[in-house]
C-alpha positions as CSV (number, residue, x, y, z in Angstrom):
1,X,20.6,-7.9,-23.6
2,X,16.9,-7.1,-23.3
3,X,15.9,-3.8,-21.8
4,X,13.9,-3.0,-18.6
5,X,11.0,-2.3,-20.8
6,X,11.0,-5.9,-22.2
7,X,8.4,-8.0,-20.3
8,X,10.8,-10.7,-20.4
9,X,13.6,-9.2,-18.6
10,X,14.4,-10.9,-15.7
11,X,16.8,-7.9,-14.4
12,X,19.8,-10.3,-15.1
13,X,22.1,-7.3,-15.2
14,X,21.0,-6.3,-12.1
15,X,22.5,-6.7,-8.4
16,X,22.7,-10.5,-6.5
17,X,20.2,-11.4,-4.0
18,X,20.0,-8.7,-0.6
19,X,21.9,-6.0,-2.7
20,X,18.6,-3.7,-3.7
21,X,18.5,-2.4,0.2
22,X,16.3,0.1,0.8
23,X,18.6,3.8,1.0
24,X,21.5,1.4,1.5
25,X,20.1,-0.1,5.1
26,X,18.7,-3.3,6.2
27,X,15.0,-3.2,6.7
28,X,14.2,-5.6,8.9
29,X,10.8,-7.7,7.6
30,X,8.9,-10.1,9.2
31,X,9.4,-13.7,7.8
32,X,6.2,-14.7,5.6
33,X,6.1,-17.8,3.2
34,X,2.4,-19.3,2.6
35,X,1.3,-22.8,2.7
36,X,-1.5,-25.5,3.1
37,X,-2.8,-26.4,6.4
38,X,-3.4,-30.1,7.0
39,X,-7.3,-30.0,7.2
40,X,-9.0,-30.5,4.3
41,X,-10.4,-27.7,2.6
42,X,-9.3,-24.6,5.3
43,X,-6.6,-22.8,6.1
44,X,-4.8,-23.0,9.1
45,X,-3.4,-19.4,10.3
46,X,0.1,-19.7,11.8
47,X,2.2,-16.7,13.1
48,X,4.7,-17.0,9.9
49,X,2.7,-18.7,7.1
50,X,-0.5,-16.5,6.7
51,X,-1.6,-17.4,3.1
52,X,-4.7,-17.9,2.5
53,X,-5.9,-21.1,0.7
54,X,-8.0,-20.9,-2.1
55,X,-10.5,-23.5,-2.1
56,X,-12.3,-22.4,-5.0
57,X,-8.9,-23.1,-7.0
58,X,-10.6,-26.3,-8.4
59,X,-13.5,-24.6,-10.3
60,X,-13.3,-26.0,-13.8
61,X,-12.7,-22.9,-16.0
62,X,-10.7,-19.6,-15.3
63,X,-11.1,-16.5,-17.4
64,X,-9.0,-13.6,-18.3
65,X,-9.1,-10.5,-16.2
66,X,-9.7,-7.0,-17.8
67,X,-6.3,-5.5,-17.5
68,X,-5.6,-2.6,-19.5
69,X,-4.2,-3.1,-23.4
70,X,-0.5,-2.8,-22.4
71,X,-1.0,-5.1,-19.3
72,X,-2.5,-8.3,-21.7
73,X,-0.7,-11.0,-22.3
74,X,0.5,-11.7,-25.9
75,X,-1.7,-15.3,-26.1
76,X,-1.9,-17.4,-29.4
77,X,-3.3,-20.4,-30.6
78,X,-1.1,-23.1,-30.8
79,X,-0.2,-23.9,-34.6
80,X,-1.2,-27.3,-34.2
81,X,-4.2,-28.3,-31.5
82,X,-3.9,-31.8,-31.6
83,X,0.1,-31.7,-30.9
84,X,0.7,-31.8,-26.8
85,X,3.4,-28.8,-25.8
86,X,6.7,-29.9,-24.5
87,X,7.6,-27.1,-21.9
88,X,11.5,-28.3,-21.8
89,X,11.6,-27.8,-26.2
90,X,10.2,-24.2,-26.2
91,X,11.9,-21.1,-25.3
92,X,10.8,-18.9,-22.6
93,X,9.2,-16.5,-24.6
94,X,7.4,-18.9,-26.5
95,X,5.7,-20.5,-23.3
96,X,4.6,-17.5,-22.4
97,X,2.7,-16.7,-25.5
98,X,1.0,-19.9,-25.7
99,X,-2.3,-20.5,-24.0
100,X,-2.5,-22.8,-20.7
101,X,-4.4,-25.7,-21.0
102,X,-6.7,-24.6,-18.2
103,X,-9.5,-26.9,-18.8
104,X,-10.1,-29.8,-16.4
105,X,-10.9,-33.7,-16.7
106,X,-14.7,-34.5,-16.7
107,X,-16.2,-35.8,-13.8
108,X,-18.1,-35.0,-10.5
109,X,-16.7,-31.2,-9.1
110,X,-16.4,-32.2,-5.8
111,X,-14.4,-35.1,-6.5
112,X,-12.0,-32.4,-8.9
113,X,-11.4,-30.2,-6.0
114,X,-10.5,-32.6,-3.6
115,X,-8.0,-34.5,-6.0
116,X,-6.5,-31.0,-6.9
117,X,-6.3,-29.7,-3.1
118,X,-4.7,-32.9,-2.2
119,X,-2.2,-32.7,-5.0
120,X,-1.3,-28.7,-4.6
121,X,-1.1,-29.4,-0.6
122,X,1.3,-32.1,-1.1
123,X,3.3,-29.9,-3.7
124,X,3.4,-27.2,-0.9
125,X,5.1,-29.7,1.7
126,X,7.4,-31.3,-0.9
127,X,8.7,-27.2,-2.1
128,X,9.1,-26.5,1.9
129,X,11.4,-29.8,1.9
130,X,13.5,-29.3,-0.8
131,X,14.6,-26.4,0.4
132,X,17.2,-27.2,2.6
133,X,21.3,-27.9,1.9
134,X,23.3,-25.5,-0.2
135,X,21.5,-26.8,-3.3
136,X,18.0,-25.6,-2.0
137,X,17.1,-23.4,-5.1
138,X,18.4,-25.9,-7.4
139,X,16.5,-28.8,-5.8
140,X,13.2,-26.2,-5.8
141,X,13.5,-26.0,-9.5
142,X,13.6,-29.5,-9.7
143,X,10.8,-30.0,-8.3
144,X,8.5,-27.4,-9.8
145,X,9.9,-28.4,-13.4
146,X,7.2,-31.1,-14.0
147,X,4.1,-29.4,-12.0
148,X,4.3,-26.0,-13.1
149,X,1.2,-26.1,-15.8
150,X,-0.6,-27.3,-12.6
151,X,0.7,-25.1,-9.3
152,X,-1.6,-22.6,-8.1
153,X,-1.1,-19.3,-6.6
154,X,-0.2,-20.6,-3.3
155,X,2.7,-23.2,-4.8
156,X,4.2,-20.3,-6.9
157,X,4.2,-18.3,-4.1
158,X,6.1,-20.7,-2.1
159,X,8.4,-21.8,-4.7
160,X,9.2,-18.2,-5.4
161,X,9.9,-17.2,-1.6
162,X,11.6,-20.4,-0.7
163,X,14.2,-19.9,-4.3
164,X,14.8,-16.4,-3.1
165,X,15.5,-16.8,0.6
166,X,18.3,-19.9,-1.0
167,X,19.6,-16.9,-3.0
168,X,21.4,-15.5,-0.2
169,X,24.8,-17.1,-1.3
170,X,26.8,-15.0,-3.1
171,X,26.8,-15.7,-7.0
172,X,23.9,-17.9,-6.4
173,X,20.9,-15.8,-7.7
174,X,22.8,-14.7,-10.6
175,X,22.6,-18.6,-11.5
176,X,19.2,-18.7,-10.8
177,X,18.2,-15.8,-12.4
178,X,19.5,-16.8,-15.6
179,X,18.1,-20.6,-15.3
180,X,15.2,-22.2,-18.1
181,X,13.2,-23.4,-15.4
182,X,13.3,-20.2,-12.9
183,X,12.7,-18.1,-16.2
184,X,9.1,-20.6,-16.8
185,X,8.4,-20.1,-13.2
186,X,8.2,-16.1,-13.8
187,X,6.2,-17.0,-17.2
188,X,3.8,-18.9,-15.6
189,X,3.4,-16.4,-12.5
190,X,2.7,-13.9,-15.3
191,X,-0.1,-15.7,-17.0
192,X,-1.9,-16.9,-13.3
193,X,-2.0,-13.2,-12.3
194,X,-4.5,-12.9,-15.9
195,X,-6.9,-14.9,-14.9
196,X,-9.9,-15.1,-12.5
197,X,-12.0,-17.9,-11.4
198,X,-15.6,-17.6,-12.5
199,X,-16.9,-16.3,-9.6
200,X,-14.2,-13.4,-10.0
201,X,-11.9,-14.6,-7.7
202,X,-8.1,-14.2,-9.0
203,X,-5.7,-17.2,-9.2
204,X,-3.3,-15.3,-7.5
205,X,-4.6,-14.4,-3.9
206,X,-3.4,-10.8,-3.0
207,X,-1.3,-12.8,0.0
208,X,0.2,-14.5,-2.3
209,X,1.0,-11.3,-4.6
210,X,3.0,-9.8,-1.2
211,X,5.3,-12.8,-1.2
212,X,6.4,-13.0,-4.6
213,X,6.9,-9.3,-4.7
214,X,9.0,-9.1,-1.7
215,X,10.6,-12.3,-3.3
216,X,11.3,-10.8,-6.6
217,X,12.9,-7.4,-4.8
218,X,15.1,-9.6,-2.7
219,X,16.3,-11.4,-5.9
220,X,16.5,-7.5,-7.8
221,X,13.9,-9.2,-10.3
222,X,12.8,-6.1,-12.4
223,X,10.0,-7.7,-14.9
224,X,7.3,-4.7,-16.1
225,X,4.7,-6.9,-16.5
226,X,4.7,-8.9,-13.8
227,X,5.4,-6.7,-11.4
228,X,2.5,-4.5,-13.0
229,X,0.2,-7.4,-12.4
230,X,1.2,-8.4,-8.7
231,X,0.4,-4.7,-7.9
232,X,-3.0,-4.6,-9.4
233,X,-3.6,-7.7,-8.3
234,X,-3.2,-7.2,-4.5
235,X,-4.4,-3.7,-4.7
236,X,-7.6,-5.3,-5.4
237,X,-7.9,-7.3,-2.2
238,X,-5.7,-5.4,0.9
239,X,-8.7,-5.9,3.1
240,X,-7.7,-9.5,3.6
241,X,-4.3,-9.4,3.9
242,X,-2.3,-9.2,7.4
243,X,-0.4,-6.1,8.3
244,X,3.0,-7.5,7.8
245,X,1.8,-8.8,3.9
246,X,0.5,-5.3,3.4
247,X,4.2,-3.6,4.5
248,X,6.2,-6.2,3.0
249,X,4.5,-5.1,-0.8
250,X,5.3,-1.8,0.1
251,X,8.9,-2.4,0.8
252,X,9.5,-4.6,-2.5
253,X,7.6,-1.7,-4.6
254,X,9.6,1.0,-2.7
255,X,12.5,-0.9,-3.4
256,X,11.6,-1.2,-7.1
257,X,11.0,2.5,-7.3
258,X,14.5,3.4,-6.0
259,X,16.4,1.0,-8.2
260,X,15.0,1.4,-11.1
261,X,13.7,4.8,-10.7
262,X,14.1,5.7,-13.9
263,X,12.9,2.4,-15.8
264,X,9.5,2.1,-14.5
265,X,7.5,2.8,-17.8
266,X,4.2,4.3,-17.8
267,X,2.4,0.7,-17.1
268,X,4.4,-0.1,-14.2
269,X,3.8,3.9,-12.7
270,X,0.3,2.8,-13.1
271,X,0.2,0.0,-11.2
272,X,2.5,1.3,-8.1
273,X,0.2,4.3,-8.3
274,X,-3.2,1.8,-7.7
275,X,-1.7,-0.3,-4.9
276,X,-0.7,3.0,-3.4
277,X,-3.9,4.3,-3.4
278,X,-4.9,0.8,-1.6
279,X,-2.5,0.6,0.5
280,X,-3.0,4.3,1.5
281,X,-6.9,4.0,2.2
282,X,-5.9,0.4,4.1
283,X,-3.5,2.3,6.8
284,X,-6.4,3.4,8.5
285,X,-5.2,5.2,12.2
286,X,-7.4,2.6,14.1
287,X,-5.5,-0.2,12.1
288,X,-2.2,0.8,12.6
289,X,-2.3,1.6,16.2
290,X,-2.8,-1.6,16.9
291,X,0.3,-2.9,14.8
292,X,3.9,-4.1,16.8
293,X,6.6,-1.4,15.7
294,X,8.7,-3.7,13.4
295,X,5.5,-3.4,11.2
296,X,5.4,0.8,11.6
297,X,9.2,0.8,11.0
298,X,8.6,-1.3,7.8
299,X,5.3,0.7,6.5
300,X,7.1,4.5,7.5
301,X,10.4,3.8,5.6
302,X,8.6,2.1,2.7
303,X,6.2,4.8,2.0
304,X,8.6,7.6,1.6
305,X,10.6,5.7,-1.1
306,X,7.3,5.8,-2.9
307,X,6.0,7.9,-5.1
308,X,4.3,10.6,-2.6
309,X,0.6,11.4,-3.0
310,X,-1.6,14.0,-1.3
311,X,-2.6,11.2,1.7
312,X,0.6,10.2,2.5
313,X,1.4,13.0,5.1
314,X,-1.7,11.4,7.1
315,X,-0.8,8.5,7.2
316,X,2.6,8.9,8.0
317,X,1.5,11.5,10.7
318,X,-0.8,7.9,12.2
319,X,2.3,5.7,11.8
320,X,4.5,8.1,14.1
321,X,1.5,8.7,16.6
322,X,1.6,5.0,16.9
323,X,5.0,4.3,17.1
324,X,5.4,7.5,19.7
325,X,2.9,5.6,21.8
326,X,4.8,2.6,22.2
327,X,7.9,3.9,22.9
328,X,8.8,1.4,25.6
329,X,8.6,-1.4,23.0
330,X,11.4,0.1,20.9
331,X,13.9,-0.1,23.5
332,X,14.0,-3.8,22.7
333,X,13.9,-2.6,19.1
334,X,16.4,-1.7,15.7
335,X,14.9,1.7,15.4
336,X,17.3,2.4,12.4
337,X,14.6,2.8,9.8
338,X,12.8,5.7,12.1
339,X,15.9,8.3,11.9
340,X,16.0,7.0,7.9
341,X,12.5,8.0,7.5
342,X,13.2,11.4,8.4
343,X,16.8,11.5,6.4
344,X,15.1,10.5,3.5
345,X,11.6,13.0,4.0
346,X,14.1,16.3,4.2
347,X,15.3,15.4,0.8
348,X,12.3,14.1,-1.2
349,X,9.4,16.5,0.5
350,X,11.4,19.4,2.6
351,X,8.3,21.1,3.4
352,X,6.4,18.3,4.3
353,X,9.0,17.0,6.5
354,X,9.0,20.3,8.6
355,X,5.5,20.0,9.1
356,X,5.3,16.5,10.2
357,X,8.0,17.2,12.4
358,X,6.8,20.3,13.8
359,X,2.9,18.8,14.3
360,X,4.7,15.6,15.6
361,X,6.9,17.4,17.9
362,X,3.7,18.9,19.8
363,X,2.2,15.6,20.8
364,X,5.9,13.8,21.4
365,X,8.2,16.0,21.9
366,X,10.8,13.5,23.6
367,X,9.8,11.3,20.8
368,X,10.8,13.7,18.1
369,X,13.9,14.7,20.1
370,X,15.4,11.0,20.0
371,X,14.5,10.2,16.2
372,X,13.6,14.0,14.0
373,X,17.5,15.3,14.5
374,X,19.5,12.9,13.5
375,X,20.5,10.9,16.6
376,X,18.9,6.9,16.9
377,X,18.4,4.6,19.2
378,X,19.7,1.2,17.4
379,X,18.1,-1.1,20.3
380,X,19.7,-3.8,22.3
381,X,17.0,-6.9,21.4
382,X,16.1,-8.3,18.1
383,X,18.6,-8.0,15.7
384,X,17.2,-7.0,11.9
385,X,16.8,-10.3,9.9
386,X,15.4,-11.1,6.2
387,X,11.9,-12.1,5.6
């Protein structure tokens, strides 16, 4: 059984779909899956689907980022160049060492990128279709079996996200998990997030990065490498994601961190520690003030199952400020993760957690009073639901 240092580990051993909760609770998350728009060569924002499409996708050549030594693939020239690859007659670990044929047809570039944005948009709508029915993940896989040499960031993405929200069934992800095709899927994800279009852009948006991180949490998918990557990755390009994308990476991470606590290895510490440092600069007390309180909940319980760094009392001193001045809206709100916060604080960072509270308590004392002791509010409106 391979180890949790293996960058092929899958984290079969690991729990079924929904079972790596955050300190045991819920955490409600707001519902995010990317996709084309229909218009030809935009994106079209919607409340739920806020991925951004990357036009540039159909530049000709892609090259390999500069990751550090322990974060490059293992790539090798195939033994035979004139002899085409048959994904379904190599093992796992075999596709991912060999190069992707990344080089495209001759012929005019704008023709190029609108036969390959036609193609990955149609892909999109065909993943979003097939899952539906108690087969979803199965028919998903299906799908992606013959286009995954050609699906972009956006379509692994979206097969990833769609696979794990059909994982809710019990026994069902421990299937998946362990299936040839889900397995080329995370192989494939692994060698898009090493590469960069020429004009620096990576192949994997940072939107994009969010998703399959939450998605590979929900699934308790503990992969060194690629979880290494998709943190580096979207640490390098928080300024354009939403808030929600931003809060959802910080509760898959956060999640990561407590379940495999001690299994990180010094490459994945790295990475968490880099998207931290984004993710702390990005919480700016402007930003955040402006955010609904699902989002607050989300970003406040997340950060204090990760690793704490010398900003993080600041910005969670801006998330509570911002959630004390709403305090109308929770009424209609699960405000569960709030008194969790503080649970969790008074064990990990006792002396921090008195001086938030007592700072906190200053500006909103009836605030404090209702969450900092113990007692919470669980709400009467939305119930928590999975993302």
């Amino acid at each position: 059984m391979p180890t949790s240092s293996d960058p092929f580990d899958s984290g079969d051993e690991g729990p079924q779909a929904g079972d790596w909760l955050l300190f045991n609770h819920k955490i409600e998350l707001k519902n995010t899956f990317v996709h084309f728009s229909g218009f030809k060569r935009t994106e079209k924002r919607r409340v739920t689907c806020p991925g951004l499409l990357q036009s540039m996708m159909s530049s000709e050549t892609v090259v390999m980022t500069g990751l550090s030594q322990s974060l490059q693939p293992v790539l090798r020239e195939s033994s035979s160049a004139g002899t085409a690859r048959t994904p379904s007659h190599t093992s796992p670990a075999q596709d991912a060492a060999q190069p992707q044929d990344l080089q495209r047809p001759a012929g005019t570039p704008s023709k190029v990128k609108d036969t390959d944005l036609a193609r990955q948009r149609q892909l999109n709508k065909d993943l979003i279709a097939a899952a539906s029915g108690p087969y979803a993940a199965f028919q998903v896989l299906d799908l992606i079996s013959n286009n995954l040499e050609t699906m972009n960031g956006v379509n692994l993405a979206t097969a990833m996200h769609r696979i794990s929200r059909a994982c809710q069934v019990d026994g069902m992800a421990g299937q998946i998990k362990e299936h040839p095709i889900f397995l080329r899927l995370l192989h494939t994800t692994e060698k898009v997030l090493c590469q960069t279009l020429p004009d620096g852009m990576p192949r994997m948006p940072p939107k994009c990065c969010s998703v399959f991180a939450w998605s590979c949490a929900n699934l308790g998918i503990f992969r060194t490498q690629l979880l290494a990557r998709l943190a580096l990755t979207a640490a390098k390009g928080l300024e354009g994601c939403e808030p929600h994308e931003v809060t959802n990476l910080l509760w898959a991470y956060a999640t990561v961190c407590r379940n495999r606590k001690n299994k990180m290895g010094k490459g994945l510490e790295a990475a968490v520690a880099e998207l931290m440092k984004a993710s702390l600069a990005f919480l700016m007390p402007e930003r955040v003030r402006a955010w609904k309180p699902q989002i607050l909940m989300s970003a406040l319980v997340s950060l204090v199952g990760l690793p704490w760094q010398p900003s993080s009392q600041k910005v969670v001193s801006d998330i509570l400020d911002a959630l004390a001045m709403q305090q109308g809206q929770l009424l209609a709100e699960n405000t569960r993760p709030i008194s969790i916060f503080f649970e969790e604080l008074r064990k990990r960072q006792a002396q921090v957690a008195l001086d938030i509270v007592q700072a906190t308590s200053q500006k909103w004392p009836g605030f404090m009073q209702q969450f900092a002791r113990g007692t919470c509010h669980k709400g009467h409106g939305r119930k928590n639901r999975k993302a």
